[in-house]
C-alpha positions, 0 to 999 in steps of 0.5 A: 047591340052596343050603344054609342056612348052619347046614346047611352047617357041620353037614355039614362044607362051610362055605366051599364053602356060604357061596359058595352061600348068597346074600349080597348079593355072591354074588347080584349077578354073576348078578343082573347076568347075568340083567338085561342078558339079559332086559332090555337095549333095543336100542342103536339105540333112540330117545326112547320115550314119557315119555323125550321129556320127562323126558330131551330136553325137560328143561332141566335134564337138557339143561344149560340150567340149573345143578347147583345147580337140581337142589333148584328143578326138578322130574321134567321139570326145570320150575320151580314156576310151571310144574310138573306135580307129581312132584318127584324131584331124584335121577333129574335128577342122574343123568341130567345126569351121564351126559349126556356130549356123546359118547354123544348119538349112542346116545340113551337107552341108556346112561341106561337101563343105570343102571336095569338095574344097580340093578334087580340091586342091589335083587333082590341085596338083597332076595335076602339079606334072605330069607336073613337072615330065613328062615336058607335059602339056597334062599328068598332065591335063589327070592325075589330070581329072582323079583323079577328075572324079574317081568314086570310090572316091565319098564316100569321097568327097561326104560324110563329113566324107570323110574329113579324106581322102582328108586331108590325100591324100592333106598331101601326094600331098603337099609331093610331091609338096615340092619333087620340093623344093631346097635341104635343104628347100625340107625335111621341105615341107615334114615334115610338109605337112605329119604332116597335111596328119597324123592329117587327117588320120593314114592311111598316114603311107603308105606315108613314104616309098612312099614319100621317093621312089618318091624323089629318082626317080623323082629327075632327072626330077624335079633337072636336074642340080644336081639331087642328087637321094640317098641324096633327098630320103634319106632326103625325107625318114628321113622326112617322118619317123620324122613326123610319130615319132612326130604324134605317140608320141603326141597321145600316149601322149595326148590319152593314150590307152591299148594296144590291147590284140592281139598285146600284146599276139602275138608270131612272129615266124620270125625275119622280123614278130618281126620287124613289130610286134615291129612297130605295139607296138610302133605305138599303134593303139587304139584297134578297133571294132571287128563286123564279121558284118562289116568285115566277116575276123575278124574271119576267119582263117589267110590263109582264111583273107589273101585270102579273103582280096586278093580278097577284093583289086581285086574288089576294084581295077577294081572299080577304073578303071570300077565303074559298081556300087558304094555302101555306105556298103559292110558288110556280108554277101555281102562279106563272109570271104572264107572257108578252106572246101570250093572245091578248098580251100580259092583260088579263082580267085579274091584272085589269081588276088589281089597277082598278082595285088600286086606283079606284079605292085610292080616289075614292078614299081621298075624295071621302077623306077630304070631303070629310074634313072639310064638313068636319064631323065630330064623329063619322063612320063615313070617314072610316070608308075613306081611311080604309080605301086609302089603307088597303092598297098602300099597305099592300104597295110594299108587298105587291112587286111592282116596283121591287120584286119579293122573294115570294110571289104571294103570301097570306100573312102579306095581308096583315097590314091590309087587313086593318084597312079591310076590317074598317070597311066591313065593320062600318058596312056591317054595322049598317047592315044590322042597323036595318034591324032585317032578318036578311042584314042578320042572317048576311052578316052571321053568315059572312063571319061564321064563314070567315071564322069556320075557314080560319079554323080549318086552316088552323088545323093545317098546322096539327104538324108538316105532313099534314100541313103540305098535304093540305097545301099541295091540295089547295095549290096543286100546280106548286113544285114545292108543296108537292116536294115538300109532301114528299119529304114529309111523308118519306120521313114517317116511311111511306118511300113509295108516296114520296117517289110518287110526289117526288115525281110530280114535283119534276113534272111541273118543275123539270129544270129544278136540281132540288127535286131531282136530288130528292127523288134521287135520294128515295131512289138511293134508299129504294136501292135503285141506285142507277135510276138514283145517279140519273136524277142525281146527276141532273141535279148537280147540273142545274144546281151545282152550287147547292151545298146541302142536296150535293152533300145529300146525294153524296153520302147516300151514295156513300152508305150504298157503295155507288161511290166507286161505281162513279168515280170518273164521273165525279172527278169530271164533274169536279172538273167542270165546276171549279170554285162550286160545292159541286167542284170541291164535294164531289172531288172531296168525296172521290179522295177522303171519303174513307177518312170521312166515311163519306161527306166531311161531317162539317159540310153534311145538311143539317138534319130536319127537326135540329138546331143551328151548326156551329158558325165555324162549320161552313166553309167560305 
């Protein structure tokens, strides 16, 4: 058990404690043991999920464009005509240089090693940060195990495109790291540490007010000689704000983009609904995907988005504490949007308890704060409580949809933030525990870690490569369209057409007025033979997606290789007709006429095959 530096000295074993107590480079080396045990994928993985587009479809990754693009790309390396909305220059700059020719062989694991050591760098600085604040070494070696061990931060750590996360979570534990320095130097930390946490990730926004609250309430432990609370977080706060104005403005600058057309055309009805609606004008978000698919409130209505989003931060939150099972997807209709004619209405106990969750916390934490503030301890663990119920639902706040709606309704690595918040409060409640010196406290708290670390390995192992990743996740989220799709091309492409037509199938039962999932059953179909069964869910799939470039370019040349091209030429030519100015319209029409000259789609607007890099930027048509 760790001794409180002030202990150590009393009783006379100061060097032997100091070694004990955790310091950011006492922590590391084990931090860095526990990682690469828990989390470690296994050498022979393969591209799984996002990494397929944000490591081998990624032009600037790939090194088809300059180092010097890295300010003019975004998260996938697309420029602005053609970005999908997340804008992190960092995790690009990192990956191309570790992209070395050599390691191509081992695919993403090396990438993914970068996450693992800087998962253990933000669990050593969280860990010290404890310490510093509650003056025990015993709460910042619970606090910084526990945010090691949280299950639920697997997805980032694991997956290498949780690098995002853990840059923006090590930006806001440097933050809190630089709240330890004099003064004047102590805005500078961080100013730069949050300018690192927003080329990680935009969701560090969240940090600005957090970081500020932290220095005010923590200056008393951290500065007991002239703590100064209002001055620290005053400056901490002007800090904060001038690095969100400085990343702001560079994006806006280096990757201009429209305004989305739901900020330009929203009427606030209030003076506090004007304010945050000018934040969101100037802060200039890329517009995101909008798929009901991936987030089922896009469409709902703003009471039902509020309540359901409510109820998302519920289940999200006992995850955290309880990971009973983690998923790689949570798309619908595993997580519906709840319905205004519902009996009872949009309410329901999970959205009852997310408010609770959100509010409660955040009057409590301030309250704490405050009180301890006003009695100004030189260390307290108390204090610690209070941060970490202010932190939890603010860092959430920009993930939760209640005001802006996500591309994705939940996701895992979405905790990461949070997390840092989380982890305070089970490192000073386990500390306690402990502190009791009772068989149960032991045995409550082993089993609590044991039990968050058995299940972070376990989901560490989804990642051995795809198919056993979607096989995992179509069993944890079995009311997910796009883990059984998913499955179903996974499995198809060691072979097994027959499991693939069956998971390719359920996929249409949940999600019949999909056209990807009947595209793909008609492309198992195509390769089956069964070529009349094939056109039939072909063709509904043109229908509801007639837009969709890579499934149409898919179909048609599978119909293509078996000769069913002829058999529906006059349907082609209709839906060509149809669809004017669409992929459907120039595709179909393209095959019908120059497909011999082809020999089938033009090869500029065939889908990138899985497991392939970027296409050259001139391929696409505009």
């Amino acid at each position: 058990m760790a001794l409180s530096l002030r202990a150590a000295i009393h009783g006379g074993r100061w060097r032997t404690s100091l070694r004990r107590d955790p310091t950011f480079g006492t922590f590391l080396l084990p931090a860095l043991l526990v990682v690469f045990a828990i989390y470690v994928r296994s050498p022979a993985s393969n591209h799984i999920f996002d990494e397929q587009e944000a490591l081998l479809a990624n032009p600037y990754v790939a090194g088809d464009v300059p180092w010097s693009e890295v300010l003019r790309r975004d998260f996938w390396g697309l420029p602005p005509q053609r970005t999908i909305g997340s804008y992190r220059p960092l995790p690009n700059l990192i990956w191309r240089a570790l992209s070395w020719p050599v390691l191509e062989p081992i695919g993403p694991w090396v990438l993914h090693l970068v996450n693992l050591v800087g998962h253990a760098l933000v669990a050593a600085g969280l860990a010290s940060f404890a310490f510093a604040v509650s003056g025990v070494g015993l709460v910042g070696w619970m606090t910084g195990g526990a945010f090691l061990l949280t299950a639920v931060l697997t997805e980032a750590v694991t997956g290498v495109v949780g690098l995002a996360d853990i840059l923006g979570g090590l930006g806001g534990v440097l933050a809190l790291q630089a709240l330890r320095l004099p003064l004047l130097w102590m805005p500078v930390g961080v100013f730069a540490a949050l300018c690192l946490g927003f080329g990680g990730k935009e969701s560090v926004v969240a940090l600005v007010p957090l970081v500020g609250v932290a220095a005010f309430v923590s200056a008393p432990c951290l500065h007991p000689e002239r703590p100064r609370p209002w001055a620290r977080g005053a400056m901490a706060l002007l800090a904060a704000c001038v690095a969100l104005v400085l990343y702001t403005e560079l994006r806006k600058y280096f990757f201009p983009t429209p305004l989305p057309a739901e900020l330009a055309e929203a009427v606030p009805t209030s003076r506090g609904g004007q304010l945050f609606h000018d934040f969101l004008v100037w802060f200039h978000q890329p517009k995101l995907p909008r798929d009901p698919r991936n987030n089922p409130l896009l469409d709902a209505a703003p009471l039902a988005r509020v309540a359901g989003a409510l109820g998302v931060y519920a289940a999200g939150l006992v995850q955290v504490f309880f990971p009973w099972s983690l998923s790689g997807d949570y798309s619908a209709p595993q997580l519906p949007a709840p319905q205004l004619e519902a009996p009872g209405g949009v309410w329901s106990l999970g959205s009852v308890s997310g408010a609770l969750l959100f509010v409660v916390p955040i009057a409590v934490g301030a309250w704490i704060a405050l009180d301890a503030v006003r009695r100004r301890p030189t260390s307290s663990a108390r204090l610690l409580v209070g941060l970490a119920l202010l932190w939890v639902p603010l860092a959430y706040f920009p993930h939760s949809n209640l005001v802006v709606p996500l591309p994705t309704v939940r996701a895992e690595r979405f905790w990461y933030l949070p997390a840092l918040g989380s982890a305070l409060l089970v490192g000073v409640s386990a500390a306690r525990l402990l502190q009791l010196r009772r068989a149960w406290a032991w045995a409550l708290v082993v089993g609590f870690f044991v039990f968050q670390g058995a299940q972070a390995r376990a989901h560490a192992m989804h990642y051995s490569d795809d198919l056993v990743f979607w096989r995992a996740t179509k069993i944890s989220s079995p009311q997910s369209a796009k883990a059984h799709l998913n499955y179903a091309v996974m499995v198809g492409a060691r072979g097994d057409l027959p499991a693939r037509l069956e998971a390719g199938q359920r996929a249409i039962e949940l999600a019949p007025e999909w056209g990807m999932a009947h595209v793909y059953q008609g492309d198992v179909l195509c390769r089956l033979g069964r070529l009349e069964e094939a056109w039939h869910h072909y063709e509904r799939g043109f229908l509801l997606e007639p837009t969709a470039q890579n499934q149409i370019a898919l179909a048609l040349q599978c119909l293509w290789d078996r000769g069913a091209i002829e058999a529906h030429h006059d349907r082609l030519l209709e839906l060509a007709d149809e669809h004017p100015g669409t992929w459907l319209g120039y595709l179909a029409r393209d095959v019908v006429h120059n497909g011999a000259t082809h020999r089938g789609v033009d090869p500029r607007y065939r889908p990138r095959g899985y497991n392939q890099g970027p296409r050259s930027e001139g391929t696409r048509a505009e």
